[in-house]
Each structure stands twice: as C-alpha cells, then as structure tokens.
C-alpha positions as a printed Julia matrix, in Angstrom:
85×3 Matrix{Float64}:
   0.0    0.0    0.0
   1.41   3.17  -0.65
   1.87   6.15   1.65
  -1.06   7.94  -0.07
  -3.18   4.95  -0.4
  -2.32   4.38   3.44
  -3.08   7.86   4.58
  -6.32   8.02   2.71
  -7.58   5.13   4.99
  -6.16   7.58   7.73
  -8.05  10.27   7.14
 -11.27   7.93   6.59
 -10.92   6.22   9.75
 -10.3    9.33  11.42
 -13.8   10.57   9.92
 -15.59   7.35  10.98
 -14.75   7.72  14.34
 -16.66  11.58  14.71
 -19.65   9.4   12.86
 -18.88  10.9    9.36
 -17.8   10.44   5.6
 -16.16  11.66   2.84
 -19.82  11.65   0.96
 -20.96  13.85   3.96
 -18.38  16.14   3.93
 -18.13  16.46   0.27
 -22.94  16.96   0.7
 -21.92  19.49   3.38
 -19.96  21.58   0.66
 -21.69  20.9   -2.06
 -19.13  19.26  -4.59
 -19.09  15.87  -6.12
 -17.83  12.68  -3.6
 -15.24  12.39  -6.04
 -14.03  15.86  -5.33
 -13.41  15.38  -1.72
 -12.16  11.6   -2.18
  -9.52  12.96  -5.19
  -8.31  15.21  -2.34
  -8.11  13.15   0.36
  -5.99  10.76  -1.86
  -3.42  13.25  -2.19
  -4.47  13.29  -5.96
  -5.39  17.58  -5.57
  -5.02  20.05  -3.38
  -7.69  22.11  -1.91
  -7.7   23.91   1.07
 -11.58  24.31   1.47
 -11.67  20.6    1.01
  -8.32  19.52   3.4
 -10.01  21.56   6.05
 -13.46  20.75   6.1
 -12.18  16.99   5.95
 -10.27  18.04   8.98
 -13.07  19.72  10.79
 -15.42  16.73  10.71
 -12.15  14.3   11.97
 -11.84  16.79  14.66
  -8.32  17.36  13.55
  -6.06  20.09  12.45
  -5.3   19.3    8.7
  -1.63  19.08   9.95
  -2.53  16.33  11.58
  -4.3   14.54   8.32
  -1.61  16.13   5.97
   1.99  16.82   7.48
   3.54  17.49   4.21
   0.76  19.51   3.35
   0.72  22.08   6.46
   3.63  23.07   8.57
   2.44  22.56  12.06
   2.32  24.86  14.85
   4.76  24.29  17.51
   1.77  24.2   20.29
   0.06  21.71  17.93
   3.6   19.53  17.7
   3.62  18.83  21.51
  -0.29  17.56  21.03
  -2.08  19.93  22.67
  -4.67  20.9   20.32
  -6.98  19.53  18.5
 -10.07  20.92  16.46
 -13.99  20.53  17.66
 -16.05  18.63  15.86
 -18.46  20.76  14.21
C-alpha cells in the first residue's frame, strides 16, 4: 500500500470515528464525492476541502496532511486539536 493509499484510509478512519464520511463532507460543501475523495488521496489540493475533511475528523489538517501544512509548535507537543463541528 502506498503512503497515499495508506493515509487516505487515515483520514477515513479518522472521519468514521466523529460518525462521518467523505460523501458527507463532500454533501456538506456541495461538490461531487469524487471531489473530496480525489483530495483526500493526495491526488489535488484544496484547502476548502483539506479543512473541512479536517473539521469533521476533529483534527487540524496538519494532523491529516503533514507534508501539506507546517504545524504549529503548540500543535507539535499535542495539545490541540479541532472541535467537531
């Protein structure tokens, strides 16, 4: 599996445990599934798209993405995380 493939079942996981899915979060903003699912693959970028992903994990999108997003120091240590929406 490859480190995309591998972090796409990440970031789903991550979602199923807040109760959610890509098809939600992708109804939620209105775009096609395949939208959100082409960015959560790593395929495209999208910010709109990383961080609503991120908001319904109830993560930072460093946390889903860390070569995406530099994190914050105070987000390194663990601190912080996001609310679920």
């Amino acid at each position: 599996m490859t480190d995309a493939k591998a972090n796409h079942e990440r970031v789903k996981a991550a979602l199923a445990v807040n109760g959610c899915t890509l098809a939600q979060v992708a109804r939620e903003l209105g775009v096609a599934a395949s939208t959100v699912t082409i960015v959560s693959q790593g395929d495209r970028r999208s910010r709109r798209v990383e961080t609503a992903i991120a908001r319904a994990a109830g993560k930072e999108p460093a946390h889903l993405w860390p070569e995406r997003y530099p994190m914050p120091e105070h987000v390194q240590k663990g601190a912080i995380d996001m609310p679920s929406p």
